[in-house]
C-alpha positions in Angstrom: 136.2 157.4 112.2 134.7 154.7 109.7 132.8 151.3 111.3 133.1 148.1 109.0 129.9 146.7 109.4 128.9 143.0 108.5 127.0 142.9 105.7 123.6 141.2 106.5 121.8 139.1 103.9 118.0 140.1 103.8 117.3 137.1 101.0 114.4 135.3 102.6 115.3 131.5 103.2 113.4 128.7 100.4 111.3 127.0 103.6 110.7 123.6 102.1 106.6 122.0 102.4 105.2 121.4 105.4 102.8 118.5 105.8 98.8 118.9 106.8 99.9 115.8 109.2 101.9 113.9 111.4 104.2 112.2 109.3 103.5 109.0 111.3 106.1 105.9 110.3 104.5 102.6 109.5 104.5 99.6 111.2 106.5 96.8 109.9 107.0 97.8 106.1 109.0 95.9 103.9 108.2 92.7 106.4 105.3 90.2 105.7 103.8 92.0 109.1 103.3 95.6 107.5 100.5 97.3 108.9 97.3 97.8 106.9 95.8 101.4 105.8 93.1 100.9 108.3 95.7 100.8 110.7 97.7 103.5 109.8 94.8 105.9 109.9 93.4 104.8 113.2 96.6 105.6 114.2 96.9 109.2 112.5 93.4 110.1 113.9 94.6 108.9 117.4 97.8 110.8 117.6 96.2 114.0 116.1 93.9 113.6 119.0 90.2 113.8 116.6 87.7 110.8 115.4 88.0 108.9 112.1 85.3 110.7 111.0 86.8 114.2 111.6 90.3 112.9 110.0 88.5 112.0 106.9 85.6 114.8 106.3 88.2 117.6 107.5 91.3 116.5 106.2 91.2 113.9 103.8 88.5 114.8 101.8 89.4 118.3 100.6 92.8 116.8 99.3 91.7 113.5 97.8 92.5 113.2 93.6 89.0 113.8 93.0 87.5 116.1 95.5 85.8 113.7 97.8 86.5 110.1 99.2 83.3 109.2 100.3 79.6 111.0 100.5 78.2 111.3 104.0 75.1 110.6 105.1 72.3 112.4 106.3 73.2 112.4 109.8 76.6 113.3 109.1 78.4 110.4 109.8 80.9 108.2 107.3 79.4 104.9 105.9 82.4 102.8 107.1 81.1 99.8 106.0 80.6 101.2 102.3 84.3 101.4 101.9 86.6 99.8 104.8 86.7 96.4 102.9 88.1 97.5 100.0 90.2 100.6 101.5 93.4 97.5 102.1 92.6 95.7 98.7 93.5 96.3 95.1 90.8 98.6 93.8 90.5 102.7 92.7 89.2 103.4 96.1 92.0 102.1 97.7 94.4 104.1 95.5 92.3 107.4 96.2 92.7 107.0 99.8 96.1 106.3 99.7 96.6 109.4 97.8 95.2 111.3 99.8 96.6 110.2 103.1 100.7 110.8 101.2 99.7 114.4 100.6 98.6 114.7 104.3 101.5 113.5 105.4 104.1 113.8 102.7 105.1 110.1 102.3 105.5 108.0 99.2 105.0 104.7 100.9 101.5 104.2 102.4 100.3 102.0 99.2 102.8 99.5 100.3 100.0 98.9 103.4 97.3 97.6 100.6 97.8 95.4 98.0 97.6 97.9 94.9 101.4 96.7 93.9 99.4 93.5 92.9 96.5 95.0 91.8 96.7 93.9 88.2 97.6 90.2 88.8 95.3 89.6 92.0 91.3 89.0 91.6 89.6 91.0 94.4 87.3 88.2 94.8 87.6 85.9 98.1 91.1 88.8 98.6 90.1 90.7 101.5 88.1 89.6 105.0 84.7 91.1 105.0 84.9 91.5 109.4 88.0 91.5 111.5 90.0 89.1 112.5 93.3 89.1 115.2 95.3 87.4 117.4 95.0 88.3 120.8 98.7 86.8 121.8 100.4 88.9 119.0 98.6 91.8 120.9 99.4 91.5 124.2 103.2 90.7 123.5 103.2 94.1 121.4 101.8 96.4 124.8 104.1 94.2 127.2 107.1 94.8 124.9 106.2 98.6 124.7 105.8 98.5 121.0 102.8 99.8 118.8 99.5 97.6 118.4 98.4 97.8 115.2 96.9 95.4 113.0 98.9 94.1 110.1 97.5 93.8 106.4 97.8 89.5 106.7 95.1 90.0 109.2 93.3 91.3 106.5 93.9 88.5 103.9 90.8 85.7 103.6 92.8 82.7 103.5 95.3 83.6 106.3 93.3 81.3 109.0 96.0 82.1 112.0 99.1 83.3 113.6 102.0 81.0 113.2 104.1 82.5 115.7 102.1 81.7 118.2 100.1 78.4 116.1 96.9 79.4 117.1 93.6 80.6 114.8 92.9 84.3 113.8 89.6 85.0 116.3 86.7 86.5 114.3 84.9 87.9 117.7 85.3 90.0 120.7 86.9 87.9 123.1 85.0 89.6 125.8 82.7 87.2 127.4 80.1 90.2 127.9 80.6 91.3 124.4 81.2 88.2 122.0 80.5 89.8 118.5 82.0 90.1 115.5 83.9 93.3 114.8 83.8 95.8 111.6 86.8 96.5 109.6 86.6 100.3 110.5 84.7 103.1 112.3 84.4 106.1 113.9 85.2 104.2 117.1 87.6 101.9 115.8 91.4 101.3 117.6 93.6 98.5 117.2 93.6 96.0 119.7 90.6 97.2 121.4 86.8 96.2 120.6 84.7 99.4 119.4 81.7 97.9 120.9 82.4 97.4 124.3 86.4 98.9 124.4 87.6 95.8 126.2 91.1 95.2 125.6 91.2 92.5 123.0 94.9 90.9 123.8 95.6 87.6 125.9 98.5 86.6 127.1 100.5 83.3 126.1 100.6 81.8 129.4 97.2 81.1 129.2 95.7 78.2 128.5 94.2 78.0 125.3 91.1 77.1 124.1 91.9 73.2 122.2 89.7 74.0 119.0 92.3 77.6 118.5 95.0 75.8 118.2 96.7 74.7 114.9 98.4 71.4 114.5 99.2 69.2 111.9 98.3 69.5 108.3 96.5 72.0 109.6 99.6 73.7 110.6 101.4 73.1 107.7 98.9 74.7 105.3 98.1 77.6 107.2 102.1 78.4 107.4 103.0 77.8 103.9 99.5 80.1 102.9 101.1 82.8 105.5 104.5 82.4 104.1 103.6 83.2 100.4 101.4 85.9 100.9 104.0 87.3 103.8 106.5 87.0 100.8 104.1 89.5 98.3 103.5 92.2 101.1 107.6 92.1 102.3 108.9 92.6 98.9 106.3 95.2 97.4 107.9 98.6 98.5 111.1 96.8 96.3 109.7 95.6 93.2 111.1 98.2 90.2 107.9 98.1 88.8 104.5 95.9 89.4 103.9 93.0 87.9 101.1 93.3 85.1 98.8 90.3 83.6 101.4 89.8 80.7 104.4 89.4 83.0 102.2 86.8 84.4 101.5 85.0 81.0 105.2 85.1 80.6 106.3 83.2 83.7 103.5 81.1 83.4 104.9 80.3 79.6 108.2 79.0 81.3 106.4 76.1 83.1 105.1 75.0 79.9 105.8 71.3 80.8 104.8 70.8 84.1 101.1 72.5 82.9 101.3 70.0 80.2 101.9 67.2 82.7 99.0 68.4 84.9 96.1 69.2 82.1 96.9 65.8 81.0 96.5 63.9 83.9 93.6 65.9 84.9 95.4 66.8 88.3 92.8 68.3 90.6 95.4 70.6 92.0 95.3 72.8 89.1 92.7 75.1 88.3 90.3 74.6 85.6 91.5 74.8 81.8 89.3 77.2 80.7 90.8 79.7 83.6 94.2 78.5 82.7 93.8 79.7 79.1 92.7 82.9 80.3 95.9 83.6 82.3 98.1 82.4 79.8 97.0 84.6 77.2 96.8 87.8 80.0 92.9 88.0 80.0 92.2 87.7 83.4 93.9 87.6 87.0 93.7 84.7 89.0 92.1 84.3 92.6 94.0 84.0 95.7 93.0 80.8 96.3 93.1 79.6 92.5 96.6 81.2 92.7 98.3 79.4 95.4 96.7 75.7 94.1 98.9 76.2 90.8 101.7 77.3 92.8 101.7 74.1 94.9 101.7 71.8 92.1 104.1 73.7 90.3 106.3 73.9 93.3 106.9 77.6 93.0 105.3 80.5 95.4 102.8 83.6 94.4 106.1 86.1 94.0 108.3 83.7 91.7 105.7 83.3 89.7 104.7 87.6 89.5 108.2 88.2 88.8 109.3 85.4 87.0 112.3 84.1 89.0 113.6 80.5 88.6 116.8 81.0 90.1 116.1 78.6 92.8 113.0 76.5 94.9 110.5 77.8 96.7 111.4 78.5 100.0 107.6 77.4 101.5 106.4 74.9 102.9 104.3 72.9 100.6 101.3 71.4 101.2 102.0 68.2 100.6 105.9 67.3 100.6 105.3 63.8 98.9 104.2 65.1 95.7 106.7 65.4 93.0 105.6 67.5 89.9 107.8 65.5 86.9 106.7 66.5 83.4 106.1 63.7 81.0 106.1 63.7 77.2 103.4 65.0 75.0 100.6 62.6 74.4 99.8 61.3 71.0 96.9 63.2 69.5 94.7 60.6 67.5 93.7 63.6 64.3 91.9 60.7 62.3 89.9 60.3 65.6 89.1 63.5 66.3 88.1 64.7 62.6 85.3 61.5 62.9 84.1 62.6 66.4 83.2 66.3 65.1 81.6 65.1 61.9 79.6 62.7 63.9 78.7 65.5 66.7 77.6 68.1 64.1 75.4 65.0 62.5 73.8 64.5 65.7 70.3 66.2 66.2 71.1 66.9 69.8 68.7 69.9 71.5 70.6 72.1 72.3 73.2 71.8 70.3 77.1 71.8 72.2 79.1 75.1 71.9 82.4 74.7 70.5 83.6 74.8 74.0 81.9 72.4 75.3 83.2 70.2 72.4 86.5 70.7 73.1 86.2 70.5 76.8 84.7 66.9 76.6 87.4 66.3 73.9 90.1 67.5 76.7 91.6 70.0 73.9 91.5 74.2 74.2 88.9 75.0 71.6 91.9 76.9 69.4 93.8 74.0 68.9 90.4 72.1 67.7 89.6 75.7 65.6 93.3 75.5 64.1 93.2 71.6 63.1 89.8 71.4 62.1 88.7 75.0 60.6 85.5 73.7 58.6 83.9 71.5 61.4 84.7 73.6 63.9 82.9 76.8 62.1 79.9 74.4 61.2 79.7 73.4 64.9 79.7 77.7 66.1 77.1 78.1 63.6 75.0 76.0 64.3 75.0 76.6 68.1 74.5 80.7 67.3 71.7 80.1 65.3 70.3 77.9 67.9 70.2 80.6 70.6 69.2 82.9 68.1 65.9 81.2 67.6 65.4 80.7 71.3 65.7 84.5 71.5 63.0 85.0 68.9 60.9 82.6 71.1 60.8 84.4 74.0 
């Protein structure tokens, strides 16, 4: 007698790629309080149960883009403070690390906790906090609630003086009375919300009387929550932006508000930033400073991310620093030409020692030095001559 037997299928199942680590989740992406890669790997050493240290020799290192992140010392231990300022900011070795920590873990997303989306439009100088900074109340409510302490990437941001949920300043110290130092950005023994130096919990609760000089008020208040809400606004709406923003893109927006830049060169308003930096960013040579950044969006009434992506649709939703102002552009002043041709003649007469750069000409003329270049071609060239040859023979000299 015959047995039908089921037919058995020996094909080995495809198993799909396992990660090195813990896909831990991020805290607060896509919100302005997104956790910071500093953070995030705390965290991943913490919940794999090894040091910082151990995280990044053993498991970081062998799969970073270019073999290593950074070299160890003698002794064997990581030279945090060689790279924890920059590992949140816009530069390579924030992208290497970043790298490396999505192919230990197999997520796409862990660049959105550092500001490389705005790498090409932000100027690292003045970005990024050089020790840490925190707010004890945002702590304490986070291990009350049950939640996750972490530190979020404002934290990290220079110009974010405080919290504005709870109005009171960012402290820069342990607030340990024993301990009372400032704290590093990252180590072997760093955990959020605790100091590495002494391990006293750093949090304190609301209900506790503050000290008068932490707490915000005012204009005070004012500025420090229109400062948080811009730069919020950058790190909510990275992980959504189709593509970054790039210097150009920047030029272009900046082209749009054509008139109220005119308005403001012309009145020499001390809001605006210099015209020689100006200039720069309007033709896409250079990226403008966070603090340079947020005085042109004031007076043009805009914010930081309208401005990256070039959206007029409506007003800025910040606060602004000061509500009185109103930015209305005027018409284009009357350039005297007969004027301007006798004021170059007579400065390339002059014997002066040494003689003024074009730039300087046009800067005490209050025109860019191309308009001067495009008006006046012959004095203009006589006047770059002459100031070469000028520091050409003080070269020779020395």
């Amino acid at each position: 007698m015959l047995v039908e037997l089921e037919t058995w299928n020996l094909t080995l199942p495809v198993i799909p790629p396992r990660s090195r680590c813990y896909r831990l989740t991020p805290v607060g992406l896509g919100t302005p309080y997104a956790e910071c890669l500093t953070s995030y790997l705390a965290r991943l050493a913490n919940a794999h149960g090894v040091s910082l240290s151990t995280l990044v020799v053993h498991g970081l290192r062998p799969v970073s883009p270019q073999g290593w992140l950074v070299a160890r010392r003698s002794s064997g231990s990581v030279p945090w403070d060689a790279v924890a300022v920059a590992l949140n900011g816009t530069e390579v070795i924030a992208r290497n690390w970043c790298t490396a920590l999505e192919t230990l873990t197999m997520r796409k997303d862990l660049r959105f906790l550092t500001l490389l989306t705005w790498a090409k439009v932000l100027h690292r100088n003045g970005l990024l906090r050089q020790t840490r900074a925190y707010c004890p109340e945002c702590y304490e409510e986070w291990r009350a609630g049950g939640g996750v302490v972490y530190e979020p990437l404002l934290w990290n941001i220079a110009l974010v003086a405080g919290c504005i949920l709870h109005r009171r300043r960012l402290r820069l110290a342990c607030c340990v009375g024993s301990c009372s130092r400032t704290m590093s950005l990252l180590g072997s023994r760093f955990r959020p919300g605790y100091c590495p130096r002494c391990h006293g919990w750093l949090g304190v609760s609301s209900n506790a009387a503050p000290d008068p000089k932490d707490i915000l008020q005012g204009a005070e208040l004012n500025e420090c929550e229109w400062i948080t809400t811009c730069i919020g606004e950058l790190i909510a709406s990275a992980p959504t932006l189709s593509a970054p923003p790039t210097r150009q893109s920047l030029a272009t927006s900046l082209g749009g508000y054509a008139a109220p830049l005119a308005y403001g060169l012309s009145t020499a308003q001390p809001a605006l930033p210099h015209l020689a930096t100006l200039h720069l960013w309007l033709r896409g040579r250079a990226a403008p400073e966070m603090r340079s950044l947020l005085k042109l969006c004031d007076a043009l009434e805009t914010s930081p991310l309208r401005l990256f992506t070039g959206d007029r649709s409506a007003a800025s939703t910040s606060v602004r620093l000061d509500a009185r102002r109103v930015f209305t552009p005027r018409k284009r002043r009357k350039v005297d030409h007969d004027l301007l041709r006798t004021t170059l003649a007579t400065i390339l007469a002059s014997d002066d020692i040494p003689p003024p750069s074009m730039r300087q000409v046009a800067n005490s003329l209050g025109h860019l030095p191309p308009y001067l270049r495009s008006r006046f071609p012959d004095l203009s060239k006589a006047i770059s001559v002459r100031f070469a040859a000028h520091r050409r023979s003080m070269k020779k000299r020395q």
